[in-house]
Structure formats: structure tokens, C-alpha cells
NUFIDO-114612 format. One record per residue (C-alpha): x, y, z; residue number from 1. Coordinates in steps of 0.5 Angstrom, whole numbers, padded with zeros to 4 digits. Layout:
BEGIN
PT    xx    yy    zz num
PT     X     Y     Z NUM
...
This chain:
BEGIN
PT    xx    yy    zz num
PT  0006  0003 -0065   1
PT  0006  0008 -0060   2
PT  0001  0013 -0058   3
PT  0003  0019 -0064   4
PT  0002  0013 -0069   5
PT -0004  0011 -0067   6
PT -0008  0018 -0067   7
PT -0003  0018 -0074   8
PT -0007  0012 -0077   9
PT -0014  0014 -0074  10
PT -0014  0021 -0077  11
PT -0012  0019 -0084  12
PT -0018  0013 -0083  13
PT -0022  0020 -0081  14
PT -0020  0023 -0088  15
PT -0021  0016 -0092  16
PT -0029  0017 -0090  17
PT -0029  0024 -0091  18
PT -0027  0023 -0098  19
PT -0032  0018 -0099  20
PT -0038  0022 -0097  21
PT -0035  0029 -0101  22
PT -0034  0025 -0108  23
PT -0039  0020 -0108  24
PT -0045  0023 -0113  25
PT -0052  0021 -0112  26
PT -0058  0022 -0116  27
PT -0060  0028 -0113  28
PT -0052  0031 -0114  29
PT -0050  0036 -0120  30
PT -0046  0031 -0125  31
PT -0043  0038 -0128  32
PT -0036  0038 -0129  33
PT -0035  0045 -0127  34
PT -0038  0044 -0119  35
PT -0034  0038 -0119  36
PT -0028  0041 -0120  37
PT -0029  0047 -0116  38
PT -0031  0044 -0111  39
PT -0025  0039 -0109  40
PT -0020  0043 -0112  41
PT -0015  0048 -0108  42
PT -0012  0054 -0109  43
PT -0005  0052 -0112  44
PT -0001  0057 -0107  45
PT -0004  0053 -0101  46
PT -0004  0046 -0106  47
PT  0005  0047 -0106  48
PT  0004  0048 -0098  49
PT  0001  0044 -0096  50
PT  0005  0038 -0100  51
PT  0012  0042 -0099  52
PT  0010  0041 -0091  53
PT  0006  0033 -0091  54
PT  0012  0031 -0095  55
PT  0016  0035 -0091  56
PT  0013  0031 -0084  57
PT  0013  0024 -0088  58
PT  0020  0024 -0090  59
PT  0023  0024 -0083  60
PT  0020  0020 -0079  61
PT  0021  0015 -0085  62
PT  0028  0015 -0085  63
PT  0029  0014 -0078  64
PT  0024  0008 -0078  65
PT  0028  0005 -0084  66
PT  0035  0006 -0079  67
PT  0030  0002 -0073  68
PT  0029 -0004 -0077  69
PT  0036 -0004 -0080  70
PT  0038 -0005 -0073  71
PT  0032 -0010 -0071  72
PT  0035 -0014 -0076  73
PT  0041 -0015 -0074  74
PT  0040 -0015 -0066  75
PT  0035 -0021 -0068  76
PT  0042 -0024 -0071  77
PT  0045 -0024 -0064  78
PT  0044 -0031 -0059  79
PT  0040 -0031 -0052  80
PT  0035 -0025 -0054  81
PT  0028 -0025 -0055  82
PT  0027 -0027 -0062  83
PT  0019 -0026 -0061  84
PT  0019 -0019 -0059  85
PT  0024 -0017 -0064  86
PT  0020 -0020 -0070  87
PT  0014 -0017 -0068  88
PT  0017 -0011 -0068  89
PT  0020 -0011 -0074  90
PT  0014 -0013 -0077  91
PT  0010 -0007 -0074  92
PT  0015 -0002 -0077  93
PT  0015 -0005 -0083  94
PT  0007 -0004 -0082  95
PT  0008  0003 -0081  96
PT  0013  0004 -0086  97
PT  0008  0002 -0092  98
PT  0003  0006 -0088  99
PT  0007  0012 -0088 100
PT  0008  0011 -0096 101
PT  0001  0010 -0097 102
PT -0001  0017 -0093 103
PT  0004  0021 -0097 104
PT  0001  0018 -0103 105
PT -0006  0019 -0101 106
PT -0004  0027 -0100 107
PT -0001  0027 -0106 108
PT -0007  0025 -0110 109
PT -0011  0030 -0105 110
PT -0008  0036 -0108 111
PT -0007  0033 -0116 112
PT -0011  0037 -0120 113
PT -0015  0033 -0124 114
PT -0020  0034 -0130 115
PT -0026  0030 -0129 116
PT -0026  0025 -0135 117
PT -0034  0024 -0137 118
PT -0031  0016 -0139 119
PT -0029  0015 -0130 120
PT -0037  0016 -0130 121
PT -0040  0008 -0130 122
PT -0045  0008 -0134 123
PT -0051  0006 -0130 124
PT -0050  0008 -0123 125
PT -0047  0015 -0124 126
PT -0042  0014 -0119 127
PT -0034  0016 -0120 128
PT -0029  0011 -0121 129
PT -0023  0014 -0117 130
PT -0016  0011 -0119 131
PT -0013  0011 -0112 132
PT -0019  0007 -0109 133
PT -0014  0001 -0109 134
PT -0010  0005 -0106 135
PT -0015  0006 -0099 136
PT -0018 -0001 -0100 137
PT -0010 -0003 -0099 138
PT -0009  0002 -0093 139
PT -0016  0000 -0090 140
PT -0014 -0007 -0090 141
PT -0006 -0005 -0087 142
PT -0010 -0002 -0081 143
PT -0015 -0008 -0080 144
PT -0009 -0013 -0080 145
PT -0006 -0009 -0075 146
PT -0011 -0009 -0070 147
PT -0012 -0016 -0071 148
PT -0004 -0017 -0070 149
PT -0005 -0013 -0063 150
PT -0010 -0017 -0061 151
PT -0007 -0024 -0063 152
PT  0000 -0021 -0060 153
PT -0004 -0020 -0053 154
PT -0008 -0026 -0053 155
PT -0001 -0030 -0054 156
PT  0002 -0026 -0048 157
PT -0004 -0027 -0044 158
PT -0004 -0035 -0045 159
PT  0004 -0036 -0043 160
PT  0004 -0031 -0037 161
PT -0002 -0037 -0035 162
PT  0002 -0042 -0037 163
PT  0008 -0039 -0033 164
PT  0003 -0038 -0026 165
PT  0001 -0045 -0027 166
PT  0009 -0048 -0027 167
PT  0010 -0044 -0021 168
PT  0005 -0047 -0018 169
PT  0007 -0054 -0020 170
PT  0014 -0053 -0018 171
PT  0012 -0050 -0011 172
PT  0008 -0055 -0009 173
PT  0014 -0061 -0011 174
PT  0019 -0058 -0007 175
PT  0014 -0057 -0001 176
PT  0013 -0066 -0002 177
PT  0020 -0066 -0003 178
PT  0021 -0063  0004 179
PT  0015 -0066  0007 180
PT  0018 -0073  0005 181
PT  0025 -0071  0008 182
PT  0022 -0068  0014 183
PT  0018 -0075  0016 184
PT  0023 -0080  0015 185
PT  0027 -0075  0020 186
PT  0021 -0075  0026 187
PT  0017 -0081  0024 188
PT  0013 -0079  0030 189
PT  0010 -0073  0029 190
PT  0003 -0072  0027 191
PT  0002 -0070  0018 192
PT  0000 -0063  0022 193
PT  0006 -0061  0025 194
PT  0012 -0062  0021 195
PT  0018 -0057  0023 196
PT  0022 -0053  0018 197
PT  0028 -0050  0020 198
PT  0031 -0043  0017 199
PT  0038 -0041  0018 200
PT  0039 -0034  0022 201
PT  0045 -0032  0023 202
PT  0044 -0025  0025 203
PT  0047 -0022  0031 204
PT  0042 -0020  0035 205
PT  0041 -0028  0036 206
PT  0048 -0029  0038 207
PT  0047 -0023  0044 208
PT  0041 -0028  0046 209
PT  0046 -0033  0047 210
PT  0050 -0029  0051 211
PT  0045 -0028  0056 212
PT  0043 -0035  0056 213
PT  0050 -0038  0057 214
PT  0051 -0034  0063 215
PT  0045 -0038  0066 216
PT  0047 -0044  0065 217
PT  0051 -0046  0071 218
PT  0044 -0043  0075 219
PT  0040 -0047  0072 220
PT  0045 -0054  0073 221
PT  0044 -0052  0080 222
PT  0037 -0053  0080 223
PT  0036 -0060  0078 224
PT  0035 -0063  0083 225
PT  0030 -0058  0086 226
PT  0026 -0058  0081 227
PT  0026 -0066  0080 228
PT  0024 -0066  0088 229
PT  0018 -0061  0087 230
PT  0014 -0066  0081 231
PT  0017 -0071  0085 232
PT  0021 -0075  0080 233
PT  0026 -0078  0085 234
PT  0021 -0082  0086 235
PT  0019 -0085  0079 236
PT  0023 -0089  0075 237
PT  0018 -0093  0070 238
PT  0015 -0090  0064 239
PT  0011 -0084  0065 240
PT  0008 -0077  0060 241
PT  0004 -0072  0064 242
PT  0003 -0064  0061 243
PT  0000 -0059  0066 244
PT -0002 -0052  0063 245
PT -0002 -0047  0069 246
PT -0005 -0039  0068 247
PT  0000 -0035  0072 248
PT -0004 -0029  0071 249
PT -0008 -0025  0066 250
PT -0001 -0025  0060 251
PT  0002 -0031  0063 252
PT  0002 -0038  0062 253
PT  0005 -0044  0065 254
PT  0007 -0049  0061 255
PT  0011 -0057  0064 256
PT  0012 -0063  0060 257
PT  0014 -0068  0064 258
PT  0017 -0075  0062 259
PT  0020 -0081  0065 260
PT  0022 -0088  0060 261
PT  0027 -0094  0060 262
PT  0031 -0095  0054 263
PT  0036 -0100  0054 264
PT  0043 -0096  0052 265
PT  0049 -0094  0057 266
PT  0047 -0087  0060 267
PT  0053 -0084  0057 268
PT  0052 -0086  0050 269
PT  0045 -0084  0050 270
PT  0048 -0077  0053 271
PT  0053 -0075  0047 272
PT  0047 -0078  0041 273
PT  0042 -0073  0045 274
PT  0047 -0067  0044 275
PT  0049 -0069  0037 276
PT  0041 -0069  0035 277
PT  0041 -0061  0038 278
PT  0043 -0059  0032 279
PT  0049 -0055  0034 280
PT  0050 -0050  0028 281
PT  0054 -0045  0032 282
PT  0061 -0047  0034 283
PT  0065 -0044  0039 284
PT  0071 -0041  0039 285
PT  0073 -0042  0046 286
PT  0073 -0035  0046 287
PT  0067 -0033  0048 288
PT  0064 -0029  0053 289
PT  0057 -0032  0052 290
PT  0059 -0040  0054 291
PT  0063 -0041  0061 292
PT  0070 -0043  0060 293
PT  0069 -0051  0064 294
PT  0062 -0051  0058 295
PT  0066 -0050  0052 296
PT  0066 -0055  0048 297
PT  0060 -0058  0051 298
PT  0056 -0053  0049 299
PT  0050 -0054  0044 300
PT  0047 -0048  0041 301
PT  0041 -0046  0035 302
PT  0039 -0039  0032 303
PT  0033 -0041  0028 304
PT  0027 -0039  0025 305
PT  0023 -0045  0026 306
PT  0017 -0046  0020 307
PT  0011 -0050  0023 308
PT  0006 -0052  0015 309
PT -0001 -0048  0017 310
PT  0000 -0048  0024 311
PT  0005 -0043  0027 312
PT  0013 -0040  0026 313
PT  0017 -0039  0032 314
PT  0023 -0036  0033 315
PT  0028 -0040  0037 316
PT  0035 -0038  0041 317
PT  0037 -0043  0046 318
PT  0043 -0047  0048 319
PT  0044 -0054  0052 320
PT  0050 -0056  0056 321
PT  0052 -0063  0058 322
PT  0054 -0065  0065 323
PT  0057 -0071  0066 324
PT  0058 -0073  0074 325
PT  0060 -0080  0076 326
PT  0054 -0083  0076 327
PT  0048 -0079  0071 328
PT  0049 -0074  0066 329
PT  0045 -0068  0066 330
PT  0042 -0064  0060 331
PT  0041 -0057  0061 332
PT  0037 -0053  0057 333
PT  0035 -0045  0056 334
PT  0032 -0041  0051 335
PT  0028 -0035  0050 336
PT  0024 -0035  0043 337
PT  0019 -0031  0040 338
PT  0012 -0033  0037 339
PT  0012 -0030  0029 340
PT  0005 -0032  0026 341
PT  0000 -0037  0029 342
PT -0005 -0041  0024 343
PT -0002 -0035  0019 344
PT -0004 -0030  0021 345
PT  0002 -0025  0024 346
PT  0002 -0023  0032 347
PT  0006 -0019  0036 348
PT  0010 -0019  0043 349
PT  0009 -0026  0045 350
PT  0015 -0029  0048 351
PT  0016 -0035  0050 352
PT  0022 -0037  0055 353
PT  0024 -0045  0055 354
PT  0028 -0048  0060 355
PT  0029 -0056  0061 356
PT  0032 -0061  0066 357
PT  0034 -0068  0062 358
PT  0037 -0073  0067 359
PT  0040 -0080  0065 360
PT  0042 -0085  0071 361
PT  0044 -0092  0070 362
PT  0038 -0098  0072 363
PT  0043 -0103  0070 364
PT  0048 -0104  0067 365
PT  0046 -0102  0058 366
PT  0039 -0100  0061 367
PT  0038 -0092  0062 368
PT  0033 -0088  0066 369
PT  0031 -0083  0063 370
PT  0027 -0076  0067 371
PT  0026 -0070  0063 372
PT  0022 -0064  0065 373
PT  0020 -0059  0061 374
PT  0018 -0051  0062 375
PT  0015 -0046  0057 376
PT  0012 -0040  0060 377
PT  0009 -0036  0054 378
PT  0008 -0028  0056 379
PT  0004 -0024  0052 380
PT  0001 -0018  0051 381
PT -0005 -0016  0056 382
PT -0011 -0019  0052 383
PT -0018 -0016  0052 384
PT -0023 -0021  0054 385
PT -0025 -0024  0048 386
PT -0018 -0025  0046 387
PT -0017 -0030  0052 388
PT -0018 -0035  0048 389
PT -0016 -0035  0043 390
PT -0009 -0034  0048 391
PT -0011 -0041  0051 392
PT -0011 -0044  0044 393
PT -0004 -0041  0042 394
PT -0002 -0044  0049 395
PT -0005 -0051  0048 396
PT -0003 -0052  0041 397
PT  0005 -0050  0044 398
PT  0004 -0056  0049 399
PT  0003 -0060  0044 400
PT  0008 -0059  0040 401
PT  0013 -0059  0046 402
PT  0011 -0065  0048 403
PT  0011 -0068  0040 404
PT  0018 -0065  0040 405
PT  0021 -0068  0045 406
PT  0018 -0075  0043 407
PT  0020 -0075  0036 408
PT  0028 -0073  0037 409
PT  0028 -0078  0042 410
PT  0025 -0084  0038 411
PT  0031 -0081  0033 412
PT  0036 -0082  0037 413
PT  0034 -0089  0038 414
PT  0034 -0090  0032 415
PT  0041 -0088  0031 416
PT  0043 -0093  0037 417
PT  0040 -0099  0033 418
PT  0043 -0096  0027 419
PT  0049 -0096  0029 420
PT  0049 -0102  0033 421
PT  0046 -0106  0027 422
PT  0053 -0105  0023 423
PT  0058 -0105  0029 424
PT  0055 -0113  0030 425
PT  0057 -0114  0022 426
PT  0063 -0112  0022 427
């Protein structure tokens, strides 16, 4: 019932108790039947005007009540809809229908002259006996199973939208199992903490991105053995993991992963499986001006959105390229990413510029030396001093996952050459 219906049903509730003290007589009252029937009775001009204009006002709303619950009985027939809501509102208009007759009935007997019959008179109260009081008792109860409907209607609804919430729940928390689950088989290595997931982005600022990182990386191939000479890995050839976090100045950090290994596989076949664990979800079509035409085809590229549960979400933007030389294959990586969120909390203008050196050499003939170096300078905004450290917890927390990272896709690819070894040796 809307808000006119309302107002409708608390003024004739209003008119019922008015009536009830006007015609109720008490012991201090006159039983006279002249005062009784001068008092209740109007003049016969206002009586017919005021019947004329209440039937008047009754009879159209019925009508269009009565068209509305025809048409509800036949949208109920109709399958797929909401059957529930339709039924609980058809049975309110038919509420309303009834109490609209009731209405015009109880103006009706408002306005009928009436001559006071000494035998409606009970004998040991005095009290009158009104014909229509079975009418008001049934008006009074239509208006208590009303409410009593509503609130029924509105416990109901309150309960399933809680149902419905708690299924949401229920099926958040089971995809979230169901990735870490996938996700763990796919980096055994990685702590419970950290686990990565990756969110395609294909927009195209990220491939511009691309663009200026592809003309880097002939540069950064030529740097190689620079760099190697200055952390001294020439000179290292057994297994050795080392991170170094360096302050460059008040909004920069230097962060370096360094890792030395010997794994028994030929340095070309670890080479390929590295770059097919890079994830390429870009593909060239040797047209490009973002990829050097002697890289094309060699290049590995990745425009993501990388997801760390509780801990961080980053954006990423790097490409790799192999080179293979007569006695090494050399990986070369660069990057330019973007810190979004840190322990869920968003932050703003931290970047981070990636770029790596991977150099596989043969030891022996199967056996690879493998030597990576790693560097990740973090930039951001200058802090005040009370926000150093929480600068030193984000810079701490990346070189844990950088160096994480590259364990996990290395133990990946090992496993993969074994796979793959285990079935060529059975067939």
C-alpha cells in the first residue's frame, strides 16, 4: 500500500474510535431517544453530499484496483518472474479492495437515519448494540493482518538478503582457495604470504611502455659484461645468493639481487625454457617499432597487473630478449613498473625501474653455469622523516619478493627439464 492508502486506512481507524466515544452512552448520559437522534443525525442536504462525493472518491480507485489485480493474475502466469512479489502484492490489493468496501459501507451507515429502537437497548448495561459492529471489528482486524503481513514481508526479506551476503562470502573465499591452490603448484617455492596474481592489462599506454623499453635493449646487452666485472662474478662460478639494498638519496633506493648456480641441463635448452616461463602475452607482428628488427621473434614482453594477497599490488611493463653467442646465451631484461597499493593501503608516484642480466655459460658438457644479476632502483616521492621508514619496509619487502621470484621461476623451469626428460626416456 503506498503512502495515500496509508493516511486512507489511519483516518477511518481515526473515525472508528471517534465513533465508539460519540455513541457509547454511559450511566451519566440521557437515554432519550430525541437527544440521541438529533445529535448523530445531519442535515439531509449535507447527508446526500457528502454520500454523493465519498461514493464518488471510493468508486474510482476501486475500479483501477480491480484492472491492477487483473493484470497480476496474469503476469503471475508468465515464467521466469518473481512469483513471491507478485502474490504479495496481489493479495495486498485485494486487502485494499475489501477495506475500500468496508469504508463506503461504514459512510453509508454514517449518513443513514436511524430511529433509536428501545429493544438495541441491553437490558442491564444500557449500552447500544450497533448493527455495523461486526463490520468495524472486521475492518479493525483487516488492518491488524496488515501490518502483521508487512512486518512478516519485511522479516522475510531481511533474512534472505543475510542468506544471499553469506553466499557471496562463501563463494569468495572458494575461488580465493582455488587460486591459491593452482598458484602453489605453480611456484612451490614461494612462502604462503607471497602468492602472485597476474591481471591481464592490454591498454595502450602499457604497450607505449614497450616502445621505450625496446629501444633499450640492445644498450643494456652491451653492458653485460660491465656490470658482471664490477660485482665480480667473472670470478664466481659456484652456487652463491646475495641482496644488497643501497639509499641513493632522500627518494631513491637501490635494490640488487645476485645469484650464482650450477644446474645439470645444456645452457641452450635452459635458455629457451627460461624465456617460455616469461610469460609472453604479447606477440610481435615484425612490424613494430618497439622491438629492433634482429630481436624480433626473440623477444619476450608482459603488460600486467601483478596481485600480491595482503601485501602489495604492482604494475608491470617489462620486456627480455635472448642472445645467443657462440659459447653463452645471454638474457637481458628491463622494466618500468609501478607500485599501486602496499599492505592494502593505495600509494602514489612510487616507481620502480627493473633491469637484469642472466648469463648461462657451458661448465661442462649438460652442466650450465648459471650468474644473474638483478637491479631494482625504487623512486619516490620525497617523504617527510617519519615516513622513512615506512620507505625502507616497502624497499625491504620488494627485495624479498624479487629475490623469491627468481627462485620460484627457476625451480619451475627445472622442473619442467625433468619433466620433459622423464617421458623422452620412456618413449
Amino acid at each position: 500500500m503506498n503512502c495515500e492508502e496509508l493516511e486512507a486506512l489511519e483516518a477511518v481507524l481515526a473515525f472508528v474510535n471517534a465513533r465508539d466515544d460519540t455513541t457509547d452512552l454511559s450511566p451519566s448520559h440521557s437515554t432519550d431517544a430525541s437527544s440521541y437522534s438529533v445529535s448523530i443525525v445531519p442535515d439531509d442536504a449535507v447527508w446526500l453530499s457528502e454520500v454523493t462525493s465519498d461514493k464518488k472518491g471510493i468508486c474510482e480507485p476501486t475500479s483501477a484496483v480491480k484492472q491492477e489485480i487483473v493484470r497480476l493474475k496474469e503476469m503471475i502466469k508468465i515464467p521466469g518472474r518473481n512469483r513471491s512479489r507478485d502474490l504479495q502484492k496481489l493479495e495486498t490489493l485485494q486487502l485494499q479492495m475489501e477495506a475500500e468496501e468496508l469504508q463506503q459501507r461504514i459512510q453509508e451507515l454514517r449518513y443513514t437515519k436511524m430511529p433509536v429502537d428501545e429493544e438495541l437497548l441491553h437490558p442491564s448495561t444500557g449500552t447500544i448494540q450497533r448493527p455495523d459492529g461486526g463490520r468495524l471489528d472486521a475492518w479493525l482486524g483487516l488492518a491488524k493482518r496488515q501490518k502483521r503481513l508487512r512486518n512478516e514481508a519485511e522479516s522475510e526479506n531481511e533474512y534472505l538478503r543475510g542468506l544471499v551476503q553469506s553466499q557471496m562470502k562463501t563463494i569468495k573465499k572458494l575461488k580465493r582457495l582455488f587460486h591459491n591452490q593452482t598458484v602453489a603448484k605453480k611456484f612451490p617455492s614461494l612462502v604462503r604470504r607471497m602468492i602472485p596474481t597476474f591481471v591481464p592489462d592490454n591498454g595502450d599506454q602499457g604497450l607505449k611502455v614497450l616502445e621505450r623499453l625496446g629501444s633499450s635493449l640492445n644498450d643494456l646487452f652491451l653492458e653485460t659484461d660491465h656490470m658482471f666485472q664490477s660485482n665480480g662474478f667473472s670470478s664466481i662460478s659456484s652456487p652463491f645468493s646475495q641482496v644488497n639494498t643501497q639509499p641513493l638519496s632522500s627518494s631513491s633506493t637501490r635494490i640488487e639481487v645476485l645469484k650464482c648456480d650450477v644446474l645439470p641441463f645444456d645452457y641452450r635448452t635452459l635458455a629457451k625454457a627460461i624465456m617460455r616461463n616469461l610469460a609472453s602475452d604479447y606477440t610481435s607482428d615484425g612490424k613494430g617499432k618497439h622491438i629492433p628488427p634482429n630481436l624480433d621473434m626473440k623477444v619476450a614482453a608482459r603488460v600486467d597487473t601483478l596481485v600480491i594477497e595482503e601485501l602489495m599490488k604492482i604494475q608491470l611493463r617489462y620486456m627480455a630478449v635472448r642472445h645467443a653467442e657462440d659459447n653463452r646465451e645471454v638474457i637481458v631484461l628491463t622494466g618500468q613498473d609501478e607500485l599501486l597499493e602496499v599492505f592494502g593501503v593505495a600509494v602514489d608516484s612510487i616507481k620502480l625501474q627493473e633491469r637484469s642480466w642472466c648469463v648461462l655459460s657451458a661448465m661442462s658438457p649438460g652442466v650450465c653455469l648459471l650468474q644473474m644479476c638483478m637491479t631494482v632502483t625504487v623512486q619516490a616521492q620525497p617523504l617527510l622523516k617519519d615516513r622513512r621508514e615506512f620507505t625502507n619496509k616497502v624497499c625491504d619487502l620488494i627485495a624479498r619478493f624479487e629475490q623469491e621470484m627468481s627462485d620460484s621461476s627457476l625451480k619451475e623451469v627445472e622442473h619442467e627439464l625433468l619433466h620433459a626428460a622423464a617421458q623422452s626416456g620412456v618413449s
